[in-house]
C-alpha positions in Angstrom: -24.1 13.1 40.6 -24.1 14.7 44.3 -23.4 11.1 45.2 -19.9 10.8 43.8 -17.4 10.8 45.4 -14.3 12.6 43.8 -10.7 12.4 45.3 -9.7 15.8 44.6 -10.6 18.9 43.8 -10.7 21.2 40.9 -8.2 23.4 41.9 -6.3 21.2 44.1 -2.9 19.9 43.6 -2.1 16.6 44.9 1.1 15.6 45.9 3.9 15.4 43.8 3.9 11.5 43.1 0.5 10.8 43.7 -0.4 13.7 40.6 2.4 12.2 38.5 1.4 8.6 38.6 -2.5 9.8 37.8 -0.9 12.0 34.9 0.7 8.7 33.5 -2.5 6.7 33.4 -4.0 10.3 31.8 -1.1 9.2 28.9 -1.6 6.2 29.1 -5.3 6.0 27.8 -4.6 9.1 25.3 -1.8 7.7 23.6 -2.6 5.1 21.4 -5.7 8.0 19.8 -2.6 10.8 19.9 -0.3 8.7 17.6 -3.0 7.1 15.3 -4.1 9.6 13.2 -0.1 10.9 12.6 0.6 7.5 11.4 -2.7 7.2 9.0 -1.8 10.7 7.7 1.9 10.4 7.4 1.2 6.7 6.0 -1.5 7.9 2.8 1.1 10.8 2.3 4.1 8.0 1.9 6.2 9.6 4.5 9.8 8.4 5.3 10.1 6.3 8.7 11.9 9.5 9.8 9.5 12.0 8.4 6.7 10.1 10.3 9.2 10.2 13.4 8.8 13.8 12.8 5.5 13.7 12.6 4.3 11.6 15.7 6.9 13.4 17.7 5.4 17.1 16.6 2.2 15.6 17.4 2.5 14.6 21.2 4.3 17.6 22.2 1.3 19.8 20.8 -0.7 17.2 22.8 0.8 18.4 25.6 1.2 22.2 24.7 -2.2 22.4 24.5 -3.2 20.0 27.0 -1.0 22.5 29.1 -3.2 25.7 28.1 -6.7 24.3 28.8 -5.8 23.2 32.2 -3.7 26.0 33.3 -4.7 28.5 31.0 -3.4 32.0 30.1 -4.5 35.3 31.9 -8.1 35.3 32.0 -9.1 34.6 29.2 -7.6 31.3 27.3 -8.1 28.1 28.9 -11.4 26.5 30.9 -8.9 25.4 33.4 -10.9 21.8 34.0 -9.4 18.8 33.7 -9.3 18.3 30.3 -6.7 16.7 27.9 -6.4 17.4 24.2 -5.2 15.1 21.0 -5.7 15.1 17.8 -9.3 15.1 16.2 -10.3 12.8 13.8 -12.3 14.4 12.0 -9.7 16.2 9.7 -7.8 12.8 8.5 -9.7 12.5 5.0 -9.2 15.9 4.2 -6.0 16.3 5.3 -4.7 13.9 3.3 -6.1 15.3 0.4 -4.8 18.8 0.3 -1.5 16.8 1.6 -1.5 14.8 -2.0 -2.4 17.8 -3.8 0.8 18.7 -5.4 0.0 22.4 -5.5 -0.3 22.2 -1.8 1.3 19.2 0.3 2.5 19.8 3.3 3.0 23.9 3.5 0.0 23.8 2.0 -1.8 21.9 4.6 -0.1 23.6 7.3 -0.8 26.9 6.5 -4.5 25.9 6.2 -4.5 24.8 9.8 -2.8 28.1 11.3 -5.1 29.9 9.1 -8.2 27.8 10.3 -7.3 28.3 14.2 -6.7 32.0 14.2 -10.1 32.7 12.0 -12.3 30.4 14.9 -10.0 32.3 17.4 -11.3 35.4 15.9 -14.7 34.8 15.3 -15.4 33.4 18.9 -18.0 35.7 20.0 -20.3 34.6 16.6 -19.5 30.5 18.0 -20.6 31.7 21.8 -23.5 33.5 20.5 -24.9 30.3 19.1 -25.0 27.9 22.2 -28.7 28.9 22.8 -28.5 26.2 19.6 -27.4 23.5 22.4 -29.9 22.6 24.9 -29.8 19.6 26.9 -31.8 18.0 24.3 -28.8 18.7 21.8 -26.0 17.9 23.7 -27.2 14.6 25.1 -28.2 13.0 21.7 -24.3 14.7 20.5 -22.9 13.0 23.5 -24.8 9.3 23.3 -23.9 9.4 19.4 -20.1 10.4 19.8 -19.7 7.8 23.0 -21.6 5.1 20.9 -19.6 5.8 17.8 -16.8 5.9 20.3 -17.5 2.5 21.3 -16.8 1.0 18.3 -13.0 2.2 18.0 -12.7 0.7 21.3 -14.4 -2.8 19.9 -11.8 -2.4 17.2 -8.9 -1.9 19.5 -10.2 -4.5 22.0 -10.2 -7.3 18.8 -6.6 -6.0 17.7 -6.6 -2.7 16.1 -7.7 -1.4 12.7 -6.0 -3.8 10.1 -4.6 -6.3 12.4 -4.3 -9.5 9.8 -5.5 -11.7 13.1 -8.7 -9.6 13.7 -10.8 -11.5 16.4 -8.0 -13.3 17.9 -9.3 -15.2 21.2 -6.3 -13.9 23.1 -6.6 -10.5 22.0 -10.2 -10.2 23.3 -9.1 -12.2 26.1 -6.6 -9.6 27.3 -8.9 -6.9 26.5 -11.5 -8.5 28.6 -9.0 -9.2 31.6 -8.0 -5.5 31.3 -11.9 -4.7 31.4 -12.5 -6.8 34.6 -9.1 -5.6 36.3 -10.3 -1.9 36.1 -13.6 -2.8 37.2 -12.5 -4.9 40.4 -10.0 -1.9 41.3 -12.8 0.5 41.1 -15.4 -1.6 43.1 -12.9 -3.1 45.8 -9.6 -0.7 45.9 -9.9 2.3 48.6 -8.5 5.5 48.6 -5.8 6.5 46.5 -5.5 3.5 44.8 -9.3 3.3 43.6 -8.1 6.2 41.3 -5.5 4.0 39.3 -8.3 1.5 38.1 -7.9 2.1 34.4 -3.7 2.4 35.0 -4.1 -1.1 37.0 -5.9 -2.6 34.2 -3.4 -2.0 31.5 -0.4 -2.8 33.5 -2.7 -6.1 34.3 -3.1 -6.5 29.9 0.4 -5.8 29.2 1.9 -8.3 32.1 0.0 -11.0 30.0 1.2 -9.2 26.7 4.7 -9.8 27.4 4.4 -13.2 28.9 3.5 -14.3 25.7 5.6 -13.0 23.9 3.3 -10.3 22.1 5.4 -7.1 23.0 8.4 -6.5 21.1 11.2 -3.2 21.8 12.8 -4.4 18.4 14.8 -0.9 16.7 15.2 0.8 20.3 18.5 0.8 19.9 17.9 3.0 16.7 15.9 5.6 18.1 17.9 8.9 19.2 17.6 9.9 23.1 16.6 13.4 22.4 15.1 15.2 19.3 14.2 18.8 19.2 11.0 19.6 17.7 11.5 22.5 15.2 8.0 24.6 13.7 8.0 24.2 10.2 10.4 21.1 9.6 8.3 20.6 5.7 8.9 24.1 4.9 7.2 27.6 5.7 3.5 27.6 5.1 1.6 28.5 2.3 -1.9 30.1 2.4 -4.6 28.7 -0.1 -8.3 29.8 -0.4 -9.9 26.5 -0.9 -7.6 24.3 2.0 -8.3 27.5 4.4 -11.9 26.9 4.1 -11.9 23.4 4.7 -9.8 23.3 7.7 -12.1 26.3 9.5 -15.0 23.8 8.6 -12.9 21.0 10.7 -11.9 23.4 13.3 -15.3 24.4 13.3 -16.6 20.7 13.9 -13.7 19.7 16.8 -15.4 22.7 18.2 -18.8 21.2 18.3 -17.1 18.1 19.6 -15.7 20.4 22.3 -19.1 21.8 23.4 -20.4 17.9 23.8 -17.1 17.0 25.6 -17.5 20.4 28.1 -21.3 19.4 28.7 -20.4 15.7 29.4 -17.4 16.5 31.9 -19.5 19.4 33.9 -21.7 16.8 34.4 -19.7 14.3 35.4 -17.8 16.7 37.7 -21.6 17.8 38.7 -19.8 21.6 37.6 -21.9 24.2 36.0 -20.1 25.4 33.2 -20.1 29.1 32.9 -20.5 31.0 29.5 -16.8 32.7 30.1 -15.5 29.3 30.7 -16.9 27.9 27.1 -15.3 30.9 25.6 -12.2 30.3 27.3 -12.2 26.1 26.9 -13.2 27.2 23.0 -10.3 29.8 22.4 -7.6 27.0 23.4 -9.3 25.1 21.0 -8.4 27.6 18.6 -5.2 28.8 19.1 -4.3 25.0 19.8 -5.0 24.4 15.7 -2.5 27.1 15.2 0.1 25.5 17.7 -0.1 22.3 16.1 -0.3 24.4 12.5 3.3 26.0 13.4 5.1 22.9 15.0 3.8 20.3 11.8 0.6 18.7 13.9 -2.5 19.0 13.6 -6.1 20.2 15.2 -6.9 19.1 18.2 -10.1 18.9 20.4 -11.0 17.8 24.1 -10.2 13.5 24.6 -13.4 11.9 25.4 -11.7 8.7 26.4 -9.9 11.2 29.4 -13.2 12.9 30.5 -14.5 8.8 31.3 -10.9 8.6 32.8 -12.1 11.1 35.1 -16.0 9.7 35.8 -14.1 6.2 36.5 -11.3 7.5 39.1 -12.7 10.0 40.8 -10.2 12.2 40.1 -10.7 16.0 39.2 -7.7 17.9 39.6 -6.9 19.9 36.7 -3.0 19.7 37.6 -3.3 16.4 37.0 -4.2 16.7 33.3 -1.3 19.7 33.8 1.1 16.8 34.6 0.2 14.7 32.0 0.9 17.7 29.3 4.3 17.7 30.8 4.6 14.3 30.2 3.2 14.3 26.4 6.0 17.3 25.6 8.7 15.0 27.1 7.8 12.5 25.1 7.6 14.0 22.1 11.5 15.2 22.9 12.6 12.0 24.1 11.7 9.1 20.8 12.9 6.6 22.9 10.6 6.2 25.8 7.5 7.4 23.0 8.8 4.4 21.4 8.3 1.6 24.8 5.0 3.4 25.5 3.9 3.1 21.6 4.3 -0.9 22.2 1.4 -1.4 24.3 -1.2 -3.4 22.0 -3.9 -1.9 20.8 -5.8 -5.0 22.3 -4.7 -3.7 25.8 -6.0 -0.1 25.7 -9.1 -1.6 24.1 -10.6 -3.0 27.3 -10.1 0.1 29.2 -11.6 2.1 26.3 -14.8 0.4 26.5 -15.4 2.0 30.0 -14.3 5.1 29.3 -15.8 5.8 25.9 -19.3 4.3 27.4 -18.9 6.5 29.9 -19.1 9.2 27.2 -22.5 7.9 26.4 -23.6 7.5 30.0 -23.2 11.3 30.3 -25.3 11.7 27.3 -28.0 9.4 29.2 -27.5 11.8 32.6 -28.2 15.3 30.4 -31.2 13.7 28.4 -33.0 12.7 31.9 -33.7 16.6 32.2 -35.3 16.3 28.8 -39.3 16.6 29.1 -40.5 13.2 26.8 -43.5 12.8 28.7 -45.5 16.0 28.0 -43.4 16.9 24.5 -43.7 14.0 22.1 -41.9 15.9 19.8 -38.4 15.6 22.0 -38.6 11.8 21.2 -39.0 12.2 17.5 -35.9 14.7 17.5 -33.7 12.2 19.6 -34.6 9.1 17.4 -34.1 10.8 14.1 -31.0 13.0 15.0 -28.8 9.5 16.7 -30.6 8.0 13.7 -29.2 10.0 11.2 -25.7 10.2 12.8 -25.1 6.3 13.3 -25.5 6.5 9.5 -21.4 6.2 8.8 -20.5 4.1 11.6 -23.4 1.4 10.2 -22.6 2.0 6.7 -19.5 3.9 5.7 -19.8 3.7 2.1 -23.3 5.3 2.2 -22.2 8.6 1.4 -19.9 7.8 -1.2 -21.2 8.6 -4.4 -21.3 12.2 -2.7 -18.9 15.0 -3.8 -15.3 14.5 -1.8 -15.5 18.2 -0.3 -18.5 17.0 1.7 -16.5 14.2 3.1 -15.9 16.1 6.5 -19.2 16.7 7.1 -20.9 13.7 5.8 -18.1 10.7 7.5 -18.7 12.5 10.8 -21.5 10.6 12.8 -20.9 13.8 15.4 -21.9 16.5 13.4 -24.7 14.9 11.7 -25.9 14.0 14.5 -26.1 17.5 16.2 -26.7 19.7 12.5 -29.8 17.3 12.7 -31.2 17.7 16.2 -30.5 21.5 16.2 -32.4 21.8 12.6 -35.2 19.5 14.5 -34.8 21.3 17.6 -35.6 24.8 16.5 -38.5 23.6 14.0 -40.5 21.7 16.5 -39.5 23.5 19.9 -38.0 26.8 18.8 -34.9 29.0 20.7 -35.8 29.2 23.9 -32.9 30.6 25.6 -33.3 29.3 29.0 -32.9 25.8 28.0 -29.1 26.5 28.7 -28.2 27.8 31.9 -24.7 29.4 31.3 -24.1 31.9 34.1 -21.3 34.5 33.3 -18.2 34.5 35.3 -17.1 37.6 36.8 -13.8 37.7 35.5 -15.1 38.1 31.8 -15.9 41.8 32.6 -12.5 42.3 32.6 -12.0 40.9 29.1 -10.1 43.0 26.7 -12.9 44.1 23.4 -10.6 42.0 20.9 -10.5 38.9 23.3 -14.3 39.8 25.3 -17.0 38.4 23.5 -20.2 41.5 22.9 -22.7 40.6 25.2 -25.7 39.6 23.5 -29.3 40.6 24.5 -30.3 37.0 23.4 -28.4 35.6 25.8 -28.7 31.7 27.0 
């Protein structure tokens, strides 16, 4: 890592234009995984075309709220102030919809679980800190090769025309997504300076230039859409609390979380930035509080983009006001339908040449963290490794495998992610114990100034 070059640093702020033309192509790559899961939700639920317009417009201006509060933070103690964007997790969508279709529940219901979820995993953060001794590098590379692998084959979906696209496999579509792919990769290898770090932006602009030559882009209904819509918090009604949809929202808050931890590991390392235990907690607590955001405003969980933390391995790029400028762009699109909606035409074919490099790039990290894995004089490592990306390939090879299993065990058994790191840190701890120097987390000095109710209790165990 010492021998990449990055343009900018952490806590620099470029100029004005340059930071809000990198912000777009942050957008750019974020958007078409910020409005999916909205519209499979809103879809299985049988929303209205202006409930889902409520729905996708709540959505990207919690993107950006929360986008906002990891890179800038609050105080001291809220926020790992990297550059790090935040969307909406997958991982919720099947049980979402159900406690959505339950009648007892629907929507209040559902939203109420999520503000409940976020503020109990806000609470309970010292317990989640006290348990990354569970995450050495052995852990978090096999979590990080399994979620960029698994990664890989949204972007493969994308690249041949999106989920469900009746013309699957179209030549032109992989075409595109393969001029995209070679676009990004030129303007990386042969672009200086500044305009190295607009690869991925160059590469879609490239994909959609072709797009619209051939007719493939339509802004059919623009016309339609209002300039400005106010997002109001609780547009389906005020929330209502129940026992059983609490619990399995904290379990999916729980596992965005895990996804978190991967994503922090995998952007230190990219960065080459050793991430401190207060900045965990802090990256952790926006996690949090950012369920209960999107809980109040009628969105949803959210967790740290993988396909952004690539974006920033590819470009070079590390400013965290860029991702800050980017969140200011999510919220104005999420108040202004009509540019969402000339955005929201860029084919999924497009953004699925530029998501194979990023999300690989996910995986690449993994790679980088297991190099300082000892395989040579601990067999056992290997055997954890094989069996844990083994075990969590299980539902991107066969989805159906689970599915004589009871429902409630869908989030944990559809999620390649969390099998994959419940069964290296189960294999981890029988074979090779807790030690708790296998993670490095210094503390940052500004967490002794931490309030008791925010402060995590310092443990004598510590990593």
């Amino acid at each position: 890592m010492k021998s990449q070059k990055f343009i900018d640093d952490i806590d620099t702020c470029p100029p004005i234009g340059r930071t809000a033309t990198l912000g777009l192509q942050h957008v750019l790559v974020m958007y078409a995984g910020a409005v999916t899961v909205p519209l499979i939700v809103g879809g299985a639920l049988n929303l209205s075309p202006e409930h889902l317009a409520i729905l996708i417009n709540a959505d990207l201006l919690c993107c950006g709220l929360v986008s906002l509060l990891q890179a800038l933070g609050i105080g001291k103690w809220i926020g790992i102030r990297l550059p790090v964007m935040m969307g909406v997790s997958y991982a919720g969508i099947a049980p979402m919809i159900a406690i959505g279709m339950n009648p007892e529940m629907g929507l209040p219901g559902l939203y109420g679980a999520i503000i409940a979820a976020g503020l109990i995993c806000f609470l309970f953060m010292p317990v989640i800190i006290k348990a990354l001794p569970l995450f050495p590098p052995l852990v978090t590379g096999a979590t990080l090769l399994s979620l960029g692998t698994g990664l890989l084959g949204v972007a493969i979906a994308w690249a041949g025309g999106g989920y469900g696209a009746a013309d699957f496999g179209n030549p032109f579509y992989i075409g595109v997504a393969g001029l995209v792919l070679v676009v990004t990769l030129l303007v990386a290898r042969f672009a200086r300076g500044f305009f190295s770090s607009l690869a991925v932006l160059a590469g879609i602009a490239a994909g959609m230039l072709v797009a619209v030559a051939f007719g493939k882009v339509s802004i059919t209904g623009l016309d339609a859409v209002p300039m400005v819509e106010m997002v109001r918090p609780f547009q389906f009604g005020l929330p209502t609390f129940e026992p059983v949809a609490i619990i399995t929202m904290t379990l999916i808050v729980l596992i965005t979380m895990v996804e978190s931890i991967g994503l922090f590991f995998s952007l230190g390392e990219i960065l080459n930035h050793k991430i401190t235990r207060s900045e965990f907690k802090r990256g952790l607590r926006a996690d949090a509080l950012g369920a209960t955001i999107g809980g109040i405003f009628n969105a949803f969980p959210y967790t740290s983009y993988a396909q952004n933390i690539g974006l920033v391995g590819i470009t070079g790029v590390r400013s965290r006001y860029v991702c800050a400028a980017a969140g200011i762009f999510l919220i104005m699109l999420g108040l202004l339908p009509k540019v969402a909606h000339v955005i929201a035409t860029i084919p999924h074919y497009v953004l699925g040449g530029a998501a194979i490099a990023m999300f690989g790039m996910v995986a690449a990290s993994g790679v980088r963290i297991l190099q300082s894995v000892d395989f040579r004089n601990n067999r056992h490592n290997t055997l954890i490794l094989a069996i844990s990306l083994g075990v969590g390939m299980i539902p991107t090879m066969s989805p159906n495998f689970f599915s004589a299993f009871p429902k409630y065990m869908a989030p944990f058994l559809q999620s390649g992610v969390l099998l994959t790191v419940i069964t290296a840190v189960i294999l981890n701890v029988i074979f090779n114990g807790v030690r708790h120097s296998q993670l490095d987390l210094s503390d940052d000095p500004a967490e002794a100034a931490a309030p008791p109710e925010l402060g995590m209790a310092q443990s004598s165990a510590r990593p």
